[in-house]
C-alpha positions, 0 to 999 in steps of 0.5 A, a space after each residue: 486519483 484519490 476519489 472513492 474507488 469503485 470497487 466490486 468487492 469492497 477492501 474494508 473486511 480485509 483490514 485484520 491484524 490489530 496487532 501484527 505488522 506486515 513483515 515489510 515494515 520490519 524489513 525496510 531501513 528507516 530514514 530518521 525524521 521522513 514521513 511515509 505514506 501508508 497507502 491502504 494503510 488499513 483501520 490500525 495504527 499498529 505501523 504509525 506506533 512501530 514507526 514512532 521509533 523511527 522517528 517516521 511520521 506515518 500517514 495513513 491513507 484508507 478510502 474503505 477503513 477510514 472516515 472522509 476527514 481521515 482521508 482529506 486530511 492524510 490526503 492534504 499532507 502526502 500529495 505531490 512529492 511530501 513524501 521520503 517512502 508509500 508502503 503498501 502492504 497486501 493491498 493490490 492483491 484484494 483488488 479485482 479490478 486493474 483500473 483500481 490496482 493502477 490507481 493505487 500504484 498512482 498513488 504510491 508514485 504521486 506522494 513519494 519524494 523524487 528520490 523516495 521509495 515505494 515499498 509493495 507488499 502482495 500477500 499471494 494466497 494460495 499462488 495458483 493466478 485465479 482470482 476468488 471471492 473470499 469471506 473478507 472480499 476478494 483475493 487475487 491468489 497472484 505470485 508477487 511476480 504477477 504485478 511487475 507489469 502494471 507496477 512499472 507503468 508508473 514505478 521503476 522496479 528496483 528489486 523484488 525480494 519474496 513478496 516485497 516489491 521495491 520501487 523508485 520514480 
């Protein structure tokens, strides 16, 4: 589950906003002093500094933005339940293949704390369904809608509000 994906178009150009928080994380009501796993948390520590406030210890997990000890590392501290929340913020939607979108949907579900929330953005495009190459890898151009099904092979959906998908176990 947490070895190198296998991937057509790489995730690592996707990673670009050195400054700007995906707009999930200022929609989410902390819980003081848990710790979240930021899956495909991208090659910034934007999110782990606005948490810092929240007294949320971030823990980035990145196989395409991050090094190998980066990710053993991040790896060893969210496996099996450490976790009060996952983020994943507009990850699922530069992944082509379904195989790796579960994979990381796995991933979410295997960090989070039985009663821990998983928090799954999907940046949309231009929302017309059909899947394209782009000049930083792939784009699914999916409605957040569109992932309900896979995501509840492995999460139960609790609400979806615009492009912010809230899931449990």
């Amino acid at each position: 589950m947490w070895e190198l994906p296998i991937q057509e178009h790489k995730s690592d150009a996707t990673s670009i906003n050195s400054s700007k928080l995906p707009t999930s994380i200022k929609k989410i009501d902390w819980k003081q002093g848990t710790r979240n796993a930021d899956i495909g948390g991208g090659k910034f520590d934007n999110v782990t500094e606005y948490l810092e406030q929240f007294d949320v210890e971030n823990i980035i997990y990145d196989p395409f933005n991050r090094s190998l000890q980066h990710n053993i590392d991040a790896i060893s501290k969210i496996k099996y339940g450490q976790c009060y929340s996952a983020t994943c913020n507009n990850v699922l939607n530069v992944i082509k293949e379904d195989v790796n979108k579960e994979r990381v949907i796995q991933q979410c579900e295997n960090v989070i704390r039985d009663d821990g929330w998983v928090y799954i953005q999907i940046y949309e495009g231009d929302k017309s369904g059909i899947g394209r190459e782009t000049s930083k890898g792939w784009q699914e151009n999916k409605k957040t809608r569109d992932y309900i099904t896979l995501i509840e092979k492995y999460l139960r959906v609790y609400k979806v509000t615009g492009n912010l998908i809230v899931c449990s176990k």
